[in-house]
C-alpha positions in Angstrom: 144.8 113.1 89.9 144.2 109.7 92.0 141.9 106.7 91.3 140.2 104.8 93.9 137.2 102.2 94.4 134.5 104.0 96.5 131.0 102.7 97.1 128.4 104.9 98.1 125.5 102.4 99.3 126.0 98.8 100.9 125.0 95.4 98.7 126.9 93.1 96.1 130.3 93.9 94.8 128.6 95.7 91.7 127.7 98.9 94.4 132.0 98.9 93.7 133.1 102.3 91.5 136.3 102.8 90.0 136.8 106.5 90.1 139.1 109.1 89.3 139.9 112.0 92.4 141.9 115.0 93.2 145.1 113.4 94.4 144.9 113.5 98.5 147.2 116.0 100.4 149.5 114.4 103.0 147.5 115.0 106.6 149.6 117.2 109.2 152.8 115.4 110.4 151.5 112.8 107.7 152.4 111.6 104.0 151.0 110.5 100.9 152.1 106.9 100.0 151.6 105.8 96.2 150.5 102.3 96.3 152.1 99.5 94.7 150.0 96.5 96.0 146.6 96.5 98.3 145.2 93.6 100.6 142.3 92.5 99.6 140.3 90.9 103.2 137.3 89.4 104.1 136.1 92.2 106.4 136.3 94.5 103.2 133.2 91.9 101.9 131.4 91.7 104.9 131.6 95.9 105.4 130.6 96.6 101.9 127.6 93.7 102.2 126.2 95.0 105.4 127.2 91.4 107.2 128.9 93.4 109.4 127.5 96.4 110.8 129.0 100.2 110.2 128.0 103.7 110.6 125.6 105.0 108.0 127.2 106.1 104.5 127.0 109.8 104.3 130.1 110.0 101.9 131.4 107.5 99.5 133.5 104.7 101.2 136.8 103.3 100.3 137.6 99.8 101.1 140.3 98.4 102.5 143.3 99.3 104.9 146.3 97.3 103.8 148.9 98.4 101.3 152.1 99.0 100.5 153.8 101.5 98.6 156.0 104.4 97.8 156.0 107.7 99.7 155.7 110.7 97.1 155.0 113.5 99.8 155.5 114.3 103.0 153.5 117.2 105.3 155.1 120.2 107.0 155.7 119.4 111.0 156.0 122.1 113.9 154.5 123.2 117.0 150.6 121.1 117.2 151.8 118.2 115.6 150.3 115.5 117.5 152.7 113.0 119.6 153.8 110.2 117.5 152.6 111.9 114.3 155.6 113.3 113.3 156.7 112.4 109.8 160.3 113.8 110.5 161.9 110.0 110.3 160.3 109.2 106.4 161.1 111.0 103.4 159.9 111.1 100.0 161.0 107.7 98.3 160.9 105.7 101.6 159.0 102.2 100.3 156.6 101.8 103.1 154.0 99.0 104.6 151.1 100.9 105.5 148.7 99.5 108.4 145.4 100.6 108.9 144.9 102.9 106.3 141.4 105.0 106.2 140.5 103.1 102.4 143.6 101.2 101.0 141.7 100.3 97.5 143.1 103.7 96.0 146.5 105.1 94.0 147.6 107.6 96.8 146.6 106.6 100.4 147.3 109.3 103.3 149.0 108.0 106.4 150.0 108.8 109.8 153.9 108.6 110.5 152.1 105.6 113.0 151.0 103.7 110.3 153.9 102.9 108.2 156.3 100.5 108.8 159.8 100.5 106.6 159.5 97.3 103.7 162.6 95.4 103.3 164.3 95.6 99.8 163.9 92.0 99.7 160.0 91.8 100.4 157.9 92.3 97.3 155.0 94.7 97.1 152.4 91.7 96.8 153.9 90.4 100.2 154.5 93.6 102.0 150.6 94.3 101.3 149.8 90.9 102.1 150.7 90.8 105.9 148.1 93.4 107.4 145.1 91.8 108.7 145.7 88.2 108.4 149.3 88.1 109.8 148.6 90.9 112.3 145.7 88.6 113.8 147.5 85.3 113.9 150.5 87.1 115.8 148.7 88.3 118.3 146.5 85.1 118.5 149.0 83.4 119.8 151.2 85.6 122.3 147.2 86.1 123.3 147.5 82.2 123.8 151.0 82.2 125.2 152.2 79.8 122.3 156.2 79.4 123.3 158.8 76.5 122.6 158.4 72.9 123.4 154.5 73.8 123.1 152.3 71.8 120.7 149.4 74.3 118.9 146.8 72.9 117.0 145.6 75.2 114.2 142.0 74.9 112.9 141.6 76.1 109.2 145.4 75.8 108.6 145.2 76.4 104.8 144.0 80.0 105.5 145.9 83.4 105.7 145.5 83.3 109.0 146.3 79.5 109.7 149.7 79.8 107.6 150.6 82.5 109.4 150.1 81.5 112.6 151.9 78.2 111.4 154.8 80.2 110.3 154.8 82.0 114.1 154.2 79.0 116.2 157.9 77.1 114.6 159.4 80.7 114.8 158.9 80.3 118.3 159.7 76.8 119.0 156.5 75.0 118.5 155.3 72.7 117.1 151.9 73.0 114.5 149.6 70.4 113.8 147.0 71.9 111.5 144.0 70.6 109.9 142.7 71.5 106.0 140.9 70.0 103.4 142.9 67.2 101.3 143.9 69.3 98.7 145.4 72.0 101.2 147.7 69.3 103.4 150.3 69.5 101.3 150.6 73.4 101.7 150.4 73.1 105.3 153.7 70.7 104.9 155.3 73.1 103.0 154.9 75.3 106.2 156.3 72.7 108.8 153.4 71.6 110.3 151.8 68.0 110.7 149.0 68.2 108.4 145.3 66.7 109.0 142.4 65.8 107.0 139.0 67.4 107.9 136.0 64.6 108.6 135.2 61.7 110.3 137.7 60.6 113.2 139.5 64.0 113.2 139.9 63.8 117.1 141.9 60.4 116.5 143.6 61.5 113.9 145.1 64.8 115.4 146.0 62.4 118.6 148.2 60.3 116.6 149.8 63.7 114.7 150.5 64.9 118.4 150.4 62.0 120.8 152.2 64.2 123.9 149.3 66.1 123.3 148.2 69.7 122.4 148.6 73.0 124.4 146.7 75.5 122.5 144.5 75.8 120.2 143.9 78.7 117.3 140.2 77.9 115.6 140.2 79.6 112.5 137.6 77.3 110.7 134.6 77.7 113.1 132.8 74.5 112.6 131.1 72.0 115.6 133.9 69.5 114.3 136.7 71.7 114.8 135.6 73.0 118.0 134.1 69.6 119.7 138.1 68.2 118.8 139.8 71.3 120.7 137.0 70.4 123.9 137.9 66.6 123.9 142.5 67.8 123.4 142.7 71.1 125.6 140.8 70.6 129.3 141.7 74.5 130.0 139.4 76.0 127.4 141.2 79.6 128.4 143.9 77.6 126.0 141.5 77.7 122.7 141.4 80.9 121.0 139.3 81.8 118.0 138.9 84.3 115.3 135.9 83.1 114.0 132.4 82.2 116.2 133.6 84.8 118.5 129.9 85.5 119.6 129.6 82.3 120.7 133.4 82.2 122.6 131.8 83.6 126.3 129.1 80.8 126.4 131.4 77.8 125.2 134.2 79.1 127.9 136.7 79.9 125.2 138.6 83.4 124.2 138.1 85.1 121.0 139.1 87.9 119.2 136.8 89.9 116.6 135.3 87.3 114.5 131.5 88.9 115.8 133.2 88.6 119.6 131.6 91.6 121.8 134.8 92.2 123.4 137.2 94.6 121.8 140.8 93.8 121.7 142.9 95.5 124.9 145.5 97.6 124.5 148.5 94.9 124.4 146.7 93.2 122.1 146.1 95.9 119.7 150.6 96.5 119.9 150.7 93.2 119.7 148.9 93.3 116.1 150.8 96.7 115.1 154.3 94.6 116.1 153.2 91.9 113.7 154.1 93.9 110.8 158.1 94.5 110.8 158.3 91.2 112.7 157.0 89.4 109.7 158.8 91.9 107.1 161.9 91.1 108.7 160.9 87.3 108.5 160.0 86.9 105.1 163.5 89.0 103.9 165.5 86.0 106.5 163.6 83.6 104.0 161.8 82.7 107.3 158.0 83.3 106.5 156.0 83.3 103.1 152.4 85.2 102.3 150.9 83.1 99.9 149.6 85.2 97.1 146.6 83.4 95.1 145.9 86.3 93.0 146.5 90.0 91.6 143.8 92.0 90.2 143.8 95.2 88.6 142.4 97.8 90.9 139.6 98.7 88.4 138.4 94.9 89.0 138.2 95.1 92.5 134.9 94.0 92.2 136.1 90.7 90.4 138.5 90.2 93.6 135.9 90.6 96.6 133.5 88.1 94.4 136.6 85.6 94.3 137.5 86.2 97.6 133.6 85.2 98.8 133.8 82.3 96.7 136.1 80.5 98.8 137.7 79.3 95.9 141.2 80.6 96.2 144.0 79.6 98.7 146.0 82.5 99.9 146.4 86.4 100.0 144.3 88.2 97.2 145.9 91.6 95.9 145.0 94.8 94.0 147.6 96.6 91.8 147.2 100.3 91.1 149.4 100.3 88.4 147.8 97.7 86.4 
């Protein structure tokens, strides 16, 4: 048997079960990966509230679609199996990064061969379950932006998943960061490499003096009139500023976006660009080259506890669910 957190009607994070199932059977060409760690996101929250809109629940839901794990079976392939789902390459014991899972808050999660991406012996399961969403958009963010060496990129919301990763990227590439945080986030951002700024009053002078050759793009991952006013007054080109976060409002303000409520859906080099993310940053974070910050590991029978935390804002970093605990 398999556990898993379901929910069978939207609201708070007490509409959250933490039920017992019949252990899923790998999908044709597919396997069955026992989890180790799960990602814990903010779209998880705003699905399971109703903030962001989904089809109607006719069965219960499971949350999630980052984890990490162990594979314990694999499906039979042969004639029919669909291109690119063959699961001929993994075998049972394979430790595995899966992307995009169909419900990731659960012991056993079924997988494409598509979805999994091999976890370096040297990355832990907290960080391997950590890179999904987060590192996947900040990636793509900035090859969307055409962030390369000798470039300066200014990094809205810094302190964030997203912000350190797309820190992380930008000097991986040649950049330079300049990022902006609350005060008791700058010294993280230092940690990272980049040139840390306070939030408030006199931002726009303050990020000129952090970058006085300028700045070439911009990733806004805060959202706010402050952060987005600064980016007008730096970056003329406003095809330069990308965000992830008022993207309903990207069109009218001349800007790009992706997701963050933006009625454009990502293209197809975009959506690789996202699915690349994943063994990039594995292989990064075994060089010693990239970090996911963990802030905190639940249980998975308290994923309840973890979505309320995450909402809070109160945490820095990557929350995770363990199975095993």
């Amino acid at each position: 048997m398999a556990q898993q957190i379901q929910y069978r009607t939207l609201g708070g994070p007490e509409v959250l079960e933490f039920v017992t199932v019949p252990t899923p059977v790998a999908p044709h060409g597919g396997v069955v990966v026992e989890t180790r760690a799960i990602g814990v996101n903010p779209i998880d929250v705003k699905l399971r509230s109703g903030l962001r809109p989904s089809p109607p629940i006719t069965a219960p839901r499971v949350p999630g679609s980052d984890a990490a794990g162990v594979i314990v079976s694999v499906a039979e392939t042969g004639a029919g199996a669909d291109a690119g789902a063959d699961a001929g390459a993994w075998t049972v014991g394979d430790e595995v990064i899966v992307r995009d899972a169909a419900g990731a808050y659960r012991t056993h999660v079924p997988a494409s061969a598509a979805q999994l991406v091999a976890k370096p012996a040297a990355v832990g399961w907290n960080e391997a379950a950590g890179i999904g969403i987060p590192v996947g958009t900040a990636y793509q963010a900035l090859r969307s932006l055409g962030v390369d060496a000798g470039q300066t990129l200014l990094v809205h919301g810094g302190s964030g998943a997203v912000g350190q990763a797309a820190i992380q990227f930008a000097r991986d590439r040649g950049a330079a960061a300049v990022a902006t945080a609350s005060a008791r986030n700058l010294d993280r951002l230092r940690e990272l490499g980049a040139i840390a700024v306070e939030y408030g009053e006199g931002l726009l002078e303050r990020v000129q003096d952090a970058a006085p050759d300028g700045i070439d793009r911009v990733l806004d991952a805060a959202g706010t009139d402050e952060a987005l006013d600064v980016s007008f007054a730096l970056v003329p080109d406003r095809s330069h500023i990308g965000t992830i976060v008022v993207g309903a409002k990207a069109d009218a303000l001349g800007i790009r976006a992706w997701m963050g409520g933006s009625p454009h859906p990502l293209t197809d080099e975009e959506q690789a660009w996202r699915r690349e993310a994943y063994g990039v940053a594995a292989d990064l974070i075994a060089a010693g080259r990239f970090e996911v910050e963990i802030a905190a590991v639940y249980p998975l029978a308290e994923a309840a506890a973890a979505q309320r935390a995450l909402a809070s804002g109160s945490l820095r970093g990557k929350l995770i669910l363990d199975p095993r605990a």
